[in-house]
N, C-alpha and C positions, 0 to 999 in steps of 0.2 A: 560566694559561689558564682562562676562565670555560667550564663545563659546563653547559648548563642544556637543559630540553626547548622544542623550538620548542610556541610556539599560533598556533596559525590566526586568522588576521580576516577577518572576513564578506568584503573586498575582495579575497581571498587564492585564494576559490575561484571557477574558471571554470566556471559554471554549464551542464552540460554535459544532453540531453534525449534519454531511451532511450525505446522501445518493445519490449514484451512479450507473445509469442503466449503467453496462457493455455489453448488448445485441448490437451484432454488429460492438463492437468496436476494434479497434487494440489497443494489449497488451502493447508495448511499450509507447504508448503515453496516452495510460489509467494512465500506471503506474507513468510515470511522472507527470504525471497530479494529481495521490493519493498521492506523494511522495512531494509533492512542497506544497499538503493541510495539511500534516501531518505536517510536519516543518513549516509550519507557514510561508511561504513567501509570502504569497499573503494581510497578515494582515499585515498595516503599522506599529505597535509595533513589526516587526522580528528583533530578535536578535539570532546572529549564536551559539550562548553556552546556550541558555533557551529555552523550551517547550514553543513556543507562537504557537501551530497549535490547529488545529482541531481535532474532532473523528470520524472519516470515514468508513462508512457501504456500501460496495459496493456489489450491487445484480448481477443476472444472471450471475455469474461467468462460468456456460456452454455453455454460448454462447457469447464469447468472441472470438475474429479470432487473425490469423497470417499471415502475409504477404509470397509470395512465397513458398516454400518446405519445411516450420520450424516445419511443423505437424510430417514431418514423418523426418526430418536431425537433430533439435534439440533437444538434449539430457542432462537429469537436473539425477546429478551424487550423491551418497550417500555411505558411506562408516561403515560397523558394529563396525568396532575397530578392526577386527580381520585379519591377512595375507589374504592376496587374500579377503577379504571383501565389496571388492568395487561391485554396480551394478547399472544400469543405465536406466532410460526408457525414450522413444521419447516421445514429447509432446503430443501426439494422446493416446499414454497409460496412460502417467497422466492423462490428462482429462478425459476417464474414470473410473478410480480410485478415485482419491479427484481432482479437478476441482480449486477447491478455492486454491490446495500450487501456482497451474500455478503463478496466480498474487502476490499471498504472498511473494513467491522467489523474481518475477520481480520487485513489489517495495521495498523488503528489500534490493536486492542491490543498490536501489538508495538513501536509508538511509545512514547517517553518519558510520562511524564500529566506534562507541565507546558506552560509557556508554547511553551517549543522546540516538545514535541511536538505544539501547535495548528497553531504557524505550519508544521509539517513534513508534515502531513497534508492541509494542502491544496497541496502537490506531486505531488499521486496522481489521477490524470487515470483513470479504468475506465468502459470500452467494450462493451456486448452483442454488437456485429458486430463485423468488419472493418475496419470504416472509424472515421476520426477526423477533427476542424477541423484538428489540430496539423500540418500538411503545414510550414507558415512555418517553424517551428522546428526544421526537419530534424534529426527525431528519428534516431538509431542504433538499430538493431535488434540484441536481446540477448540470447543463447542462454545457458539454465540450463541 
């Protein structure tokens, strides 16, 4: 009798589309929590080199929190290409600016850095309101 571990093929996994109230919630463990749906390990078909996750719409991206002093000490850094190009804002100025890179950043570092983790990073759909386009795709609503 042959033993071997199954792998997943891209055609294996049924692409399935959640939404996430991030109202009140901390960033970090938001993030983990979008980052482990997007990869697909929460689906028993995970395999670490194939797209077996989900497509994740996550709301209220303005009322997301941070633990201790990270509003006004933590600083998310950007550079033009050019000498002296660099510039930098605390978390309190992103959010209100664009709201939605906050989380965007936070679970793209928890992505793979390769090709997977390009294509899996734009599965991350992040929302300032309420409201979303994605109604078609009847999303599931997903409690952390």
């Amino acid at each position: 009798m042959k033993k071997y571990t199954y792998s997943a093929k891209r055609s294996d996994n049924k692409e399935n589309w959640c939404v996430i109230d991030a109202k009140d919630m901390i960033l970090g463990r938001l993030a983990s929590h979008v980052a482990s749906r997007i990869r697909g390990k929460h689906n028993p078909l995970f395999t670490p080199h194939v797209d077996t996750g989900d497509w994740v719409v996550v709301i209220n991206a303005d009322k997301i929190q941070m633990t201790g002093n990270k509003w006004d000490q933590k600083k998310y850094y950007r550079h033009s290409g050019y000498v002296g190009g660099i510039k930098s804002d605390t978390a309190k100025e992103l959010l209100e600016k664009k709201p939605e890179e906050i989380i965007k950043k936070a679970v793209k570092g928890m992505l793979p850095k390769n090709r997977l983790g390009r294509k899996l990073g734009k599965k991350l759909f992040v929302y300032a309101g309420d409201q979303h386009p994605h109604a078609a795709q009847k999303p599931v609503a997903v409690e952390i």
